[in-house]
N, C-alpha and C positions, 0 to 999 in steps of 0.2 A: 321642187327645188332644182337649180341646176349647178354644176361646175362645169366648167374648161379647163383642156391643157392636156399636156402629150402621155398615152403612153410610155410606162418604164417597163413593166413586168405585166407578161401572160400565162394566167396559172394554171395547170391540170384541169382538165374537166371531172368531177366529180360525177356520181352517177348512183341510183338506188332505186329500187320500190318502194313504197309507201303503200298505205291503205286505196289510194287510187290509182295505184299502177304505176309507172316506170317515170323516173324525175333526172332531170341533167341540169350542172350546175356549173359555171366558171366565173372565176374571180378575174379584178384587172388591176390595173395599179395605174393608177394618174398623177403626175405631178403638176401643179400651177405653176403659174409664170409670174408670179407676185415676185415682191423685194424678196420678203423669206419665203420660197417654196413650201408646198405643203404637199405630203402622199397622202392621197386616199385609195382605201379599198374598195371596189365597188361590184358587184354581182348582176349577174345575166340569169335570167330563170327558163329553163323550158326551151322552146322555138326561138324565143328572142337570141342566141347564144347564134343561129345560123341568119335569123333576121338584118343583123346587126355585126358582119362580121370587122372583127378588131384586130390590127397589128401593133407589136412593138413599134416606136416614135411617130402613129398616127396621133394629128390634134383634134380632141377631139372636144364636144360640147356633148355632156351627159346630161337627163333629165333624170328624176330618181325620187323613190321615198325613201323615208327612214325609219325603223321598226327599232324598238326593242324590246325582247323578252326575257324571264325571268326563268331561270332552270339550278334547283340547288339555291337557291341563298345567293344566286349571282347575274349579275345582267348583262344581258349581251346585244349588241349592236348590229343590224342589218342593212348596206346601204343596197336595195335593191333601183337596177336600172331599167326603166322601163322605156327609154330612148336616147340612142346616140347619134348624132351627127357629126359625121368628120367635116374637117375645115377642107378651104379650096385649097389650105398649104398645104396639105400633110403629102407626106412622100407617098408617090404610088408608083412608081419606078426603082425597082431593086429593094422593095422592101420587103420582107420575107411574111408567107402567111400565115394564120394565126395560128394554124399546124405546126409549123416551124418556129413560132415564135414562144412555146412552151416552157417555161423556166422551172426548173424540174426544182418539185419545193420535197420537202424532204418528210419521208414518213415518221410517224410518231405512234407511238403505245401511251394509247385513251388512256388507263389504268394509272393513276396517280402514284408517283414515286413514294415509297415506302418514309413513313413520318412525317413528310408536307403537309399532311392536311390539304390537300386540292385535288378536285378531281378535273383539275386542266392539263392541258397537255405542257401548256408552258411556265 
């Protein structure tokens, strides 16, 4: 599948081991250019994350699958990207890089608030 449309939000790189060793992970945020705009969230796995480097208000054309899994009684959605194309518009003079362009999201305690019933963060 694919969407277009500019970056809004570049998120922390996430990072861990796993059972095969060492995983890096960043999220992005796109908006379309439709009547009504739409955000999506979209994910970079591994090498692709340097492959593929992305700024705030690049346009860009993502290819992508979509996964979702089951954990808890609850489903969860993964839009993994596995190619991005920037347009010939997008800013490449003064636009900052994807270093810089990190929107600091805010940490949370996994651990479900006491009587929610949820073991989500949100």
């Amino acid at each position: 599948m694919e969407i277009s449309g500019k970056i809004i939000a570049v998120l922390p790189i996430a990072s861990g081991e796993g059972r095969n060793g060492m995983w890096r992970s960043q999220d992005y945020v796109l908006e379309t250019a439709d009547q009504y705009p739409k955000k999506v969230c979209f994910n970079l796995f591994g090498d692709k994350i340097d492959q593929f480097p992305i700024a705030i208000d690049d346009q860009v054309n993502v290819s992508f699958d979509i996964e979702s899994k089951e954990y808890n009684g609850r489903w969860f959605t993964n839009i993994r990207a596995w190619k991005v194309d920037k347009n010939a518009s997008s800013a490449t003079s003064g636009a900052p890089s994807a270093q810089q362009s990190v929107v600091n999201a805010p940490s949370f305690d996994a651990t479900p608030a006491a009587g929610n019933g949820s073991d989500l963060p949100f």
